[in-house]
C-alpha positions in Angstrom: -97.3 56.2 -15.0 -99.6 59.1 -16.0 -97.5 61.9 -17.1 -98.3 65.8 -16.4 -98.2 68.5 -18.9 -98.2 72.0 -18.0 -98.7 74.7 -19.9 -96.5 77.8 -19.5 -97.2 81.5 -20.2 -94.9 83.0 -22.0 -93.7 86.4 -21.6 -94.4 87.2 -25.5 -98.2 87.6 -26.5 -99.7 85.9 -29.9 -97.7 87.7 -32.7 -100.8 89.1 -34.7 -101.2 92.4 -36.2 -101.6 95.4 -33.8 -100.3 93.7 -30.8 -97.2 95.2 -29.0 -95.1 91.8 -29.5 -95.5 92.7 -32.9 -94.6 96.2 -32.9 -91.1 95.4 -31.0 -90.4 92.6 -33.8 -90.3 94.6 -37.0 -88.0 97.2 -34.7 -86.0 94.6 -34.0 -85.6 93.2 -37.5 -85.3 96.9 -38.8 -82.0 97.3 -36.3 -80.4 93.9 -37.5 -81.1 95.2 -41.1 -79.8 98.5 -40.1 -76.8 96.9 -38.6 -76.0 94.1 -41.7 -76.1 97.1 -43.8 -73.4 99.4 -41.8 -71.4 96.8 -41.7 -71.2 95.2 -45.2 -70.4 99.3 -46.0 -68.0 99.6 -43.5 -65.9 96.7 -44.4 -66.4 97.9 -48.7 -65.0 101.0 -47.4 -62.1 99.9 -45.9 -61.0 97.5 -48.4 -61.6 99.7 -51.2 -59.2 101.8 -49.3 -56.4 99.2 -49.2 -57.3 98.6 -53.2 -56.4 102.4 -54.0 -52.8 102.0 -51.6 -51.9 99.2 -53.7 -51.8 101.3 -56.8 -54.8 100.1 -58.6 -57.1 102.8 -60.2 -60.3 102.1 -57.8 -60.7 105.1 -56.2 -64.0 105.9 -57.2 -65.2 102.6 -55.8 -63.7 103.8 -52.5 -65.4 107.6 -52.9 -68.6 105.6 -53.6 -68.2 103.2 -50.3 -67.6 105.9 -48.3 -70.3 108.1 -49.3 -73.2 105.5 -49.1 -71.6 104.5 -45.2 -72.0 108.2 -44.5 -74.9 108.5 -46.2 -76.1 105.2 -44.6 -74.9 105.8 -40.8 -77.0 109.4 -40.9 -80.0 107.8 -41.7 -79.5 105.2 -38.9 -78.7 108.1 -36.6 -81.8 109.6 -37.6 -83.9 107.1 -37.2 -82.6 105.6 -34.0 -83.4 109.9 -32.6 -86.7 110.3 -33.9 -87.5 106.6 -32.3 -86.6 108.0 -28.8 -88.9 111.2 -29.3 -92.0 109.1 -29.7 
């Protein structure tokens, strides 16, 4: 029994420098970086807030979370506008 290989084309190109395929990677990786980051913030933030209810002196750890989220989200804003004007 001979068996039969066929080769399928893929919708994604060689991923080499300066092709498209590669473009829409780094983007993609920058957006889950983006994303990990907001998040890890986020969640400081709101349990640095619950740390400060309970009594304990952390407030400037919770000033500090939520000044780097804001800080964080406006650069993610940013960038995800000036990406849609190119």
């Amino acid at each position: 029994m001979a068996t039969q290989r066929t080769t399928e084309v893929s919708e994604l190109g060689p991923l080499e420098r300066g092709t498209r395929q590669r473009g829409q990677l780094r983007v993609r990786v920058m957006d889950i970086a983006w994303t990990a980051l907001c998040t890890v913030l986020a969640l400081w933030a709101v349990w640095s807030i619950f740390d400060v209810v309970d009594g304990a002196a952390h407030w400037a750890y919770s000033a500090v979370a939520w000044v780097l989220l804001a800080i964080t989200l406006t650069l993610r804003i940013t960038t995800i506008r000036r990406r849609a004007r190119v």
